[in-house]
C-alpha positions in Angstrom: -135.4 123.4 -137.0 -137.6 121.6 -134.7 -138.8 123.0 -130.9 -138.2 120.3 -128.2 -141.6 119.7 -126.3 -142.6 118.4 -122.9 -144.5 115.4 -122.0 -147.0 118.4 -120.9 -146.8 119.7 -124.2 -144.8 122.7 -123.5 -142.3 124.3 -125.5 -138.7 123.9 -123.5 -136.4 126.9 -123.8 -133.5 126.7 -126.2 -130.1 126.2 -124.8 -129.4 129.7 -125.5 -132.3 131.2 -123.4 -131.8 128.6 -120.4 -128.3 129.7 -119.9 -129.2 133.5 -120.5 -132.2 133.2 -118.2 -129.7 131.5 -115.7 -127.2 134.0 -115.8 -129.7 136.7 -115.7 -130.7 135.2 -112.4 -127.3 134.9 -110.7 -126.4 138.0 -112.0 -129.5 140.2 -111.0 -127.6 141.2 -107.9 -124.5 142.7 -109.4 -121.8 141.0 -111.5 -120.9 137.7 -111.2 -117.5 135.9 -112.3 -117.3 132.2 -113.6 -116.0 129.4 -115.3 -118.0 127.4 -118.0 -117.0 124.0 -116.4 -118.2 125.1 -112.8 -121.9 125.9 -113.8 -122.5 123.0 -116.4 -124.2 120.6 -114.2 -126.5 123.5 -112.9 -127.3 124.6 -116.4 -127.2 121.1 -118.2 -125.1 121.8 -120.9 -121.3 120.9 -121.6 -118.7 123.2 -120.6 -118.1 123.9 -124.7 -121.6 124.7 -125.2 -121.7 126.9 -122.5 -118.9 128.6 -124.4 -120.3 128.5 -127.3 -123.2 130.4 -126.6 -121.5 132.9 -123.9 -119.8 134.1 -127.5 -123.4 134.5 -129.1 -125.1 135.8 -125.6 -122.1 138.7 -126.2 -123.4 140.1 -128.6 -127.0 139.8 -128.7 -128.4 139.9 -125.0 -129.8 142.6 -123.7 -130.9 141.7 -120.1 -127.1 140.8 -119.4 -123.8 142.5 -120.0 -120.9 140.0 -121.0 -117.2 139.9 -121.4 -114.7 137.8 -121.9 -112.8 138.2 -118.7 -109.8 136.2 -118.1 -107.7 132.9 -119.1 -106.5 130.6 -116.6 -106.8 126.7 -117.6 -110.4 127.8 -118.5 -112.0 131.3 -119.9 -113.4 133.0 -116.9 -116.6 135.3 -118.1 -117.8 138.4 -116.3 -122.0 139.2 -116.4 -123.2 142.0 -115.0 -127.0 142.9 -115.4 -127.5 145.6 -118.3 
């Protein structure tokens, strides 16, 4: 697996740890509630993969609490910091 690298010649942060990083952010004043398809465009990634990772950031973050909250026409998902 190859690492993704500026023009500056910096390492860029895996999909994983953008999102985690965001949500850490939003989330550093209490919980916060959300649908994948609402913070895509903020986080550049697709609605799925935001999914797809909020499974994996689950279980193995440790800056942020998650849980699956709720399902209405989208999952809603809960962070709180931990």
């Amino acid at each position: 697996m190859s690492a993704t690298v500026t023009p500056s010649g910096e390492e860029e942060p895996s999909k994983e740890e953008r999102l985690k990083s965001f949500l850490a952010e939003k989330a550093a004043d209490g919980e916060m509630y959300f649908k994948s398809k609402f913070i895509a465009d903020e986080v550049g990634l697709s609605p799925k993969e935001i999914g797809a990772l909020m499974v994996k950031l689950k279980d193995s973050a440790s800056e942020i609490e998650v849980e699956k909250w709720s399902y209405t026409s989208a999952t809603t998902w809960r962070v709180e910091p931990a």
